[in-house]
Steps between C-alpha positions, in 0.01 A plus 500: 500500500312824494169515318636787289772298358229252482294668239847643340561158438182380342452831347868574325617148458218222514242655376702639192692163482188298486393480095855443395562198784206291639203644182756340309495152651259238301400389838383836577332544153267142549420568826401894398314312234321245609381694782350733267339249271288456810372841538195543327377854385233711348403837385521763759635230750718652799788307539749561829882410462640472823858562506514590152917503517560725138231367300493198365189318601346818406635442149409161471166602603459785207607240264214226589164595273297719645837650678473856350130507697546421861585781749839415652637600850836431616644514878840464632709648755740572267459853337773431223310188417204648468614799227670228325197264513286816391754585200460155359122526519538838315681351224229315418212728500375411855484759828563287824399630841825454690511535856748487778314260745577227810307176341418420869285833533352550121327821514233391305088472544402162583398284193636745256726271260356234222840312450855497762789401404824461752823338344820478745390748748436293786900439540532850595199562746510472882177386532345308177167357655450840561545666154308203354191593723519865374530374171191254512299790714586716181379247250113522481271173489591244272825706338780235443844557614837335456830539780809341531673345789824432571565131628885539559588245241569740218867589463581121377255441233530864333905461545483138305259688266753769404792263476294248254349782306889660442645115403213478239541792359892458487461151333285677244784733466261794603810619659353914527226349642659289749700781685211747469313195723785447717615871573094549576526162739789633675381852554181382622691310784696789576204749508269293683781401776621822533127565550408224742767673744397839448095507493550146742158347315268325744630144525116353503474252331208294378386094500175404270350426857602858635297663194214277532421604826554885423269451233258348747524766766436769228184257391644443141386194373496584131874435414768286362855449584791394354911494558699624219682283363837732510445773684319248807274813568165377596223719258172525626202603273163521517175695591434692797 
């Protein structure tokens, strides 16, 4: 397919899709949240969100204490996602710096970045040891960062996720709730396949060994990993 119906796609139909399909999915919502119970900030910290999608981490990180204080830039390749990323932002009293940007070229000073955050990008990129070596050469000494990796394991565990979640909620006669969950399951799996064939994400995918020794050649030793339990991305964080 053409890369102009390409970014049609993610633009007019993904991207736009997104909040009311996979944002909905508890698995989604942990994952988001756990990731950014990691992330520690501070007054006048500058904190990089690399494929910021419309907003959310960017949300969750205005709502942590201290949120309303740290300088926030956003980059995507995605110009719809980044107005509606900004818009959310806006709602809440914060100005974002939202830029159109390839994470495997960041056009960035070296070492200019306290904090990094990443979160289901690396699905989408041709090359991810590259963008995570322009994302560590953007984080100065001793920043921390946290990215996501996709193992290939996911589409189980988050499936058996949704269906469990929608049976609970139906034996609790939550029955709203239930199809809310399940129309959001099922228009996830349509968006993101229709997706998959039309953007064609990198198939790359990742082994705890694999990530060890990119962390090695990019002379991190400061980190921790972990497999989620669900999603089976691998998250690395830790301290450049």
């Amino acid at each position: 397919m053409s890369s102009r119906f390409q970014n049609f796609y993610f633009d007019r139909v993904y991207t736009l899709a997104y909040d009311l399909t996979v944002g909905q999915l508890p698995a989604y919502q942990r994952l988001q949240s756990s990731s950014l119970a990691r992330v520690s900030i501070f007054f006048g910290c500058e904190v990089l969100v690399v494929g910021s999608g419309t907003g959310n981490e960017l949300l969750g990180l205005l709502q942590r204490p201290g949120g309303p204080f740290v300088s926030l830039t956003a980059v995507n390749l995605s110009r719809r996602s980044l107005v509606m990323a900004s818009r959310k932002a806006r709602r809440q009293g914060k100005a974002v710096e939202a830029l159109q940007m390839n994470a495997e070229r960041l056009a960035f000073a070296d070492g200019r970045f306290d904090r990094i955050l990443c979160l289901h990008t690396m699905d989408f990129l041709a090359d991810p040891a590259t963008a995570t070596r322009e994302m560590l050469r953007v984080l100065r000494k001793g920043g921390e960062f946290i990215i996501s990796y996709p193992s290939g394991d996911g589409i189980g565990g988050v499936a058996a996720v949704a269906v469990g979640s929608v049976l609970e909620k139906l034996r609790r006669g939550r029955l709203t709730g239930a199809l809310k969950e399940a129309l959001a399951s099922v228009g996830a799996a349509v968006a993101y396949a229709s997706l998959a064939l039309s953007v064609k994400p990198q198939r790359q995918i990742y082994s705890r060994p694999a990530l060890e020794r990119l962390m090695a050649s990019l002379e991190i030793s400061d980190y921790e990993l972990e497999e989620d339990d669900i999603y089976r991305d691998f998250i690395v964080w830790g301290r450049r």
